[in-house]
N, C-alpha and C positions, 0 to 999 in steps of 0.2 A: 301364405303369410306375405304381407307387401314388406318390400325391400327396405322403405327407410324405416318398418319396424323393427325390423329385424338387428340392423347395424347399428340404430341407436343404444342400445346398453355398450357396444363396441365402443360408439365415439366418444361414450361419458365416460368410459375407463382411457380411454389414451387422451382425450383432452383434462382429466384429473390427472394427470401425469406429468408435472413440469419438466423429469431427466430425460423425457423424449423428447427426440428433434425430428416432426416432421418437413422434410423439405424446405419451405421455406417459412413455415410456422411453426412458433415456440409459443407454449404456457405463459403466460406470464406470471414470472416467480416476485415471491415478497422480495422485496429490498428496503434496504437503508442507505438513504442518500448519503453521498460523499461529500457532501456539505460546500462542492462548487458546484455550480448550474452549467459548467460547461463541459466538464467531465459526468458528472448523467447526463448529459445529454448526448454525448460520446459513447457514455457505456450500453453493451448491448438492451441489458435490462432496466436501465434508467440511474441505474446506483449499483449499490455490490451487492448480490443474489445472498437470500438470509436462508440462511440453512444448508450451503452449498462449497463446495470449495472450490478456491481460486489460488490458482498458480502464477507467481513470479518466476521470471528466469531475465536477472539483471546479468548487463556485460562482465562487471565485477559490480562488489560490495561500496554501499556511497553515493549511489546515482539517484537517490529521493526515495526508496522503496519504504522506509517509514513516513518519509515527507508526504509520503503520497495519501496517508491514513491518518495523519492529524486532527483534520476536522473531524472526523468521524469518532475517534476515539477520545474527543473531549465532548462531542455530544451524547456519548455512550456511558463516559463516567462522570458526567452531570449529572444524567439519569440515576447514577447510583449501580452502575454496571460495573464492575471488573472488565479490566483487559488485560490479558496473559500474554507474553510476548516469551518465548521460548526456543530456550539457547540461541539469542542473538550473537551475532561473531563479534562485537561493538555493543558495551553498554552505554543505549542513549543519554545523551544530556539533559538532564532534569531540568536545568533551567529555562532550554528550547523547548520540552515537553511544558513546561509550566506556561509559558511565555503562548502559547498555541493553547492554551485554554484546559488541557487534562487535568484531570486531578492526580497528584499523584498517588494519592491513599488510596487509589481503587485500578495501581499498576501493581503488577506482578510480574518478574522478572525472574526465569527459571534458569540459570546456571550451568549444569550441567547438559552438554550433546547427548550423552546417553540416554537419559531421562524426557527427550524435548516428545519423542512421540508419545509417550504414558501418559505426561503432564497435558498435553492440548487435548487426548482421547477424553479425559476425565473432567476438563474444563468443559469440552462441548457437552459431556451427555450431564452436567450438574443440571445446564438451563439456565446460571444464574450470569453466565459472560455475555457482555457487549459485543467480543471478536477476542480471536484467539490466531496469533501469525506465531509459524512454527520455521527454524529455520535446523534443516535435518545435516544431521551428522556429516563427516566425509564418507568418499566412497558412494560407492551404489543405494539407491533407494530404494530397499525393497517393496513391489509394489504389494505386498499383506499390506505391509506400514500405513501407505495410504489410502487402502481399500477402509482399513478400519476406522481412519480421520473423517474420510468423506459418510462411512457409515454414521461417526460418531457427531457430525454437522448435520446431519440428517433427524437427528431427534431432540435437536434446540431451535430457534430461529438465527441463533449465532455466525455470520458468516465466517471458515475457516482460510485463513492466508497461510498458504507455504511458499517460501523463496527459498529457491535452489541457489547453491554454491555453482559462482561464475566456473561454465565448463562442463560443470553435473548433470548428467543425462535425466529426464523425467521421466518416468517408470510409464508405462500407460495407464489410462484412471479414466475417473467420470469427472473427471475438473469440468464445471461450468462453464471456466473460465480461465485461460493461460495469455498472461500479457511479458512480452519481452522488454527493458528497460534499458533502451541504449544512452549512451551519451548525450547531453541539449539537457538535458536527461528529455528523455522523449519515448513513450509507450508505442508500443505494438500487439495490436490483436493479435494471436495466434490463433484462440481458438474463442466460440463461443457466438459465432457468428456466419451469415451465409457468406460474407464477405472479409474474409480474414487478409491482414495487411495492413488494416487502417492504421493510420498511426496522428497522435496526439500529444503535444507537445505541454509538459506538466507545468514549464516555467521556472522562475531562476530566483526563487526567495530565497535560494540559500546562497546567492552567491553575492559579496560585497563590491559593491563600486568604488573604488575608491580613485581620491580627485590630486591630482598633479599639483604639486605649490611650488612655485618659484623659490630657490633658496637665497635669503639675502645676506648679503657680507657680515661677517660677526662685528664690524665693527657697527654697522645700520641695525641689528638687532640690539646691541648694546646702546646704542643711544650717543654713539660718538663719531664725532666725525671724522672722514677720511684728509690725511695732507694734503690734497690738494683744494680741498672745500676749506681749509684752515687759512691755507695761502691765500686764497681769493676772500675770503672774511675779514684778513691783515691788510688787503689793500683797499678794501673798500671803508 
């Protein structure tokens, strides 16, 4: 039998494989664009991998980890997609999600920490979500927990977000993908890539400029003149 008969059934099973990383070649997995062109172009896969789960691990809570998912999730619930957002430690502001283009009739907002893995399992395997970000309990993350989330992303196109609590160790997994969130607020690859490190800098929409004004005398805001402007108006 000639050799490249032989190993071809081999390379059509490992190249059908997106969770394998050969060396320096990866599948290339479906995505959905992050709705900037310069974050795909950043991301290893061009966008955030659809069916896969992706790890946050911010310095603390605050640094853009929902800012960072806006676009996507208004182009998600335009579509007519739910987005499940599960046991956030902060209920987002409606009116910033509004303002960012979501709908908010097709957010869903789970409440309870106990509940947050049941809820995202059940969201991925419906098929009917956009994206599902789950944010796990305190304490240790059992990795069952995540075994089952990455299972349960696995049989939607839905990409799965978990952001860990500033400090919280991450279990080991088949995450796709784990980006660090430092301060600037500013990303870092950890994983998902032959060259992990990269880092990318998200930008600063949420932060306000605001501009220096001279204070003027209460008597020039009021419209009256100072004594000695009186004086000099009496002699002239």
């Amino acid at each position: 039998m000639h050799p490249s008969t032989s190993t071809a059934p081999l390379e059509q099973l490992l190249s059908s494989r997106s969770d394998l990383w050969r060396g320096q070649r990866r599948p290339v997995d479906a995505r959905i664009s992050s709705g900037r062109a310069d974050l795909d172009a950043w991301l290893p896969a061009g966008g955030w991998p659809s069916g896969r789960l992706i790890e946050f691990q911010p310095d603390h809570f605050g640094l853009g980890e929902l800012e960072l998912l806006l676009p996507m999730m208004a182009q998600q619930t335009r579509q007519g997609q739910p987005i499940i957002l599960a046991a956030p430690p902060m209920i987002p502001c409606p009116q910033r999600l509004a303002r960012s283009g979501v709908a908010l009739d097709k957010l869903v907002v789970v409440r309870r920490p106990e509940q947050a893995f049941w809820a995202a399992e059940q969201s991925l395997k419906s098929g009917l979500c956009g994206m599902v970000m789950v944010w796990p309990p305190r304490g240790r993350v059992q990795p069952r927990a995540l075994r089952r989330l990455q299972l349960s992303a696995e049989q939607g196109a839905a990409p799965a977000f978990i952001c860990y609590r500033p400090g919280q160790q991450p279990p080991p997994s088949l995450a796709t993908l784990r980006l660090a969130i430092h301060p600037g607020p500013e990303l870092e690859l950890l994983r998902g890539a032959p060259e992990p490190g990269r880092r990318f800098q998200i930008g600063r929409s949420n932060v306000v400029s605001l501009r220096l004004r001279t204070r003027q005398p209460l008597r020039a805001r009021a419209g009256i003149a100072s004594p000695m402007n009186q004086l000099q108006q009496a002699q002239t």
